[in-house]
C-alpha positions, 0 to 999 in steps of 0.5 A, a space after each residue: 568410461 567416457 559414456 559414464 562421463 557424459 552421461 554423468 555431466 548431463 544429470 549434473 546439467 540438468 540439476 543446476 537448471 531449475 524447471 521454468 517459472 510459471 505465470 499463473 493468471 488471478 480474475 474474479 469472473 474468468 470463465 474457462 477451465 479455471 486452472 490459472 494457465 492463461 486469462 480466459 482460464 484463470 483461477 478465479 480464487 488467489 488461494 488456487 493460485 498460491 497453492 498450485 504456485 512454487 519458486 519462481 512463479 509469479 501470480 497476476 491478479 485482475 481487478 476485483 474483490 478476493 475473500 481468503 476464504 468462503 462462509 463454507 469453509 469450517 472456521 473461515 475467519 482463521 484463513 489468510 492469504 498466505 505468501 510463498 518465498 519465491 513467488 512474486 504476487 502482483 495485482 493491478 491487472 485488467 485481464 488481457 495483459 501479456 507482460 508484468 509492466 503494463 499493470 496499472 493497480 490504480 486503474 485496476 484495483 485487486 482488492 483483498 477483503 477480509 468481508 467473508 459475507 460481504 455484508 459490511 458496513 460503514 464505521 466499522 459495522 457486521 465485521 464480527 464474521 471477518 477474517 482475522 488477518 487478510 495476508 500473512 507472510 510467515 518465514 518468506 525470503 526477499 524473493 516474495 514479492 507482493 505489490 499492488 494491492 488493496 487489503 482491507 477489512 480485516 478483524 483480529 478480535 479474538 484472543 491472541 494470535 488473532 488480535 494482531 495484524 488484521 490487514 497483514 502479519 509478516 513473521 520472520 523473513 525478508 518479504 517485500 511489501 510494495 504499493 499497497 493501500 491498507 485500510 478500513 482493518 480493526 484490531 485489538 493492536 496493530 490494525 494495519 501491518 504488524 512485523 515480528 522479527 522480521 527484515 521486511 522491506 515496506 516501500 510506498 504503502 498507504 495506511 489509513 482508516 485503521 483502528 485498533 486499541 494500541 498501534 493503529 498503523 504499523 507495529 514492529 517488535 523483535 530482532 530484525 531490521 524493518 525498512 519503511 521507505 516513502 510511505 503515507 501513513 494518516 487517518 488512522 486511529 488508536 482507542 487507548 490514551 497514550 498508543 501510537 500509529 506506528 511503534 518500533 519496540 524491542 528492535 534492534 534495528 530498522 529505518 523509516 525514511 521519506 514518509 509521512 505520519 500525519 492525522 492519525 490520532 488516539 484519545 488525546 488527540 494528534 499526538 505521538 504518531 510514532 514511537 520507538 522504545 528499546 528499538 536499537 538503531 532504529 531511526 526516523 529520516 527525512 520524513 514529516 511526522 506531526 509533532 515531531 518525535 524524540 526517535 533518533 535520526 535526521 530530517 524530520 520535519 513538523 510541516 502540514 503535508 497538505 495532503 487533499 483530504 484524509 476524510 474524503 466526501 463521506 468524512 470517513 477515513 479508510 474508505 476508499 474516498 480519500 485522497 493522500 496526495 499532495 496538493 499544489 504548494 505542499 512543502 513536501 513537494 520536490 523536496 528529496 532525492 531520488 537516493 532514498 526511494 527503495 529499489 525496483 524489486 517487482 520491476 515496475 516499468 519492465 526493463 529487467 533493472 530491479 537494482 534502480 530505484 522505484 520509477 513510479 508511485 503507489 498510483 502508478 505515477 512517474 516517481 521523479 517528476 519534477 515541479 516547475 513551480 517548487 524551486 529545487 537549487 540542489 536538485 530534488 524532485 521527489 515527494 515525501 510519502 506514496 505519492 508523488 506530485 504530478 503538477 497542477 495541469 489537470 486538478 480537476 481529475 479528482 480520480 486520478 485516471 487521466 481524465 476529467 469527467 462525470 465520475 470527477 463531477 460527482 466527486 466535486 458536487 459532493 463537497 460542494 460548499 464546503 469549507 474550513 480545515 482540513 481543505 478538501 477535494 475540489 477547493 483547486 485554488 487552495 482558497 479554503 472553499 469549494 465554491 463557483 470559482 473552483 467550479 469554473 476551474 473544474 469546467 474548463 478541464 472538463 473532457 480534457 485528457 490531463 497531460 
């Protein structure tokens, strides 16, 4: 009887303890077995990786450019990426790290790429063999974490459901979306993100360079309660008169709150960047949308962000030149409490707390860093937007990795003499123009370390 007890207690046990999670490691040209248990055997494909991947598990993807699928796939452009409830995808790494926070997705940039052929070109062009949507995230609960990432060139052209989402669909569920930039995607609605009854959190997203017909940014319909928290949404453009970036419709709930929605424009110019429609108690907080908006909520502010360019040297939106941080004197600067960041549910700095609020940025940036130049009597030291203001040390690292150098040089020389609205990289005394004064500010940086 006792034995029969014991050994009942012990089958009890061992059910209560789930089986260890499991990392399992991402890098475009890893060489060894390829069956993800370590970097030098990493898969090679994140598509191994979610399917060998259940609860629990996280995924570490290096720097470099993933497809969802293959041109000897049958039907390659209906595949996606597709998150898992449980498992936490996180990009960012260079490919030797051994713990999640010493990540940096600025300096190591895992790209998701709907360019099945890789043959893609500016403005749009040879994206009629692109897959359909990049990420789709159907059903998964708030333990699907996925942070880090650049999604781009995705083409949802095709008849419904593949003319929605073609950066990234989140049907149902509870996902995180965290730190991602998603641009350069085309559909016929909703280029970047769509969410369909869904209470997905989105925290310190950049959108920019979408296009669409109708809802170039963001599209949010159906029950549910989507929460968009400190996101940069601009540069973004919708083909039909009268469309949107970001649109709550048939809501009944949902929040934004300390973004920005600027420079995104359809046919009649810099209009309506976000609507909301039937959308229940749904609100827009503490953010600068340009021209303002009849949506319900508190805080809005109509303020140039003065964002350094939307356009970047090449005058294309969404082409990874661009540069939506703030630049010195922007009045979104300092301007907001630590109380509206989102929480840190991916662990950024590695401390165990995923119930504080966010430590860094979308850049990988301390988040709460305070401007010695912007008065702040009540106390607020964070920005509006993905990106938090670092302060004016080291304007002349164009790049943001840290250091003024030759990749810099190359930046500043490209807009060199430009001038007129919007300013642009390199002018870094906000005078208007790039010229020989900016210059001589750019050469005493020059192999400085920024601090």
């Amino acid at each position: 009887m006792i034995r029969t007890l014991c050994v009942a207690m012990l089958v009890v046990a061992g059910t209560a303890n789930p089986a260890s999670s499991a990392v399992r490691f991402v890098k475009a040209n890893a060489a060894g077995a390829n069956n993800g248990t370590s970097w030098a055997n990493a898969f090679m494909s994140l598509q191994s990786a979610l399917a060998a991947s259940v609860a629990g598990d996280e995924i570490w993807v290096a720097a470099g450019t993933y497809r969802p699928a293959t041109p000897a796939i049958p039907n390659p452009r209906t595949v996606s990426f597709n998150l898992k409830s449980g498992v936490k995808v996180l990009g960012g790494f260079f490919g030797t790290e051994t713990l999640a926070n010493q990540r940096n997705p600025r300096l190591n940039v895992s790209v998701l790429s709907g360019d099945i052929n890789g043959n893609d070109t500016p403005n749009f062009g040879n994206r009629s063999d692109n897959s359909f949507r990049v990420v789709a995230a159907t059903n998964v609960d708030s333990g699907g974490i996925f942070d880090g990432f650049v999604i781009r060139g995705g083409n949802a052209n095709a008849a419904s459901p593949q003319n929605v989402g073609a950066g990234m669909k989140v049907s149902g569920g509870t996902p995180r979306i965290l730190n991602c930039i998603i641009r350069d995607n085309e559909a016929s609605r909703a280029a970047g993100l769509q969410a369909i009854t869904s209470s997905a959190v989105l925290s310190q997203l950049v959108f920019t360079g979408n296009r669409s017909e109708d809802v170039s940014a963001l599209d949010v319909q159906g029950a549910g309660n989507v929460v968009v928290t400190h996101c940069t949404i601009a540069g973004n453009t919708a083909t039909v008169s009268g469309s949107h970036a970001v649109l709550f419709l048939n809501t009944t709930g949902g929040t934004v709150r300390g973004s920005i929605l600027w420079g995104n424009s359809n046919p009649q110019g810099f209009t309506d960047q976000i609507k909301m429609t039937n959308a229940g108690t749904a609100a827009v907080n503490s953010s600068v949308v340009q021209n303002g908006t009849d949506a319900p909520g508190s805080g809005v502010v109509t303020t140039d962000p003065l964002l350094i360019s939307i356009l970047g040297p090449d005058g294309v939106a969404g082409s990874g030149d661009e540069d939506l941080r703030l630049r010195p004197g922007s009045p979104s600067i300092d301007t907001l409490s630590s109380a509206g960041l989102e929480f840190d549910y991916s662990d950024q700095d590695g401390d165990g707390n995923t119930t504080e609020r966010v430590p860094f940025d979308t850049s990988w940036r301390a988040r709460n860093a305070d401007d010695p130049a912007t008065p702040n009597p009540i106390l607020h030291t964070i920005e509006h937007g993905a990106y938090e203001f670092q302060g004016t040390s080291c304007p002349g690292d164009i790049d943001g990795n840290g250091v003024v150098n030759t990749a810099d040089l190359a930046r500043f020389l490209a807009v060199f003499g430009d001038s007129g609205e919007p300013l642009r990289i390199g002018d870094f005394n906000a005078d208007g123009l790039v010229n020989t004064a900016d210059l001589v500010m750019f050469l005493s940086q020059f192999g400085v370390p920024c601090v």
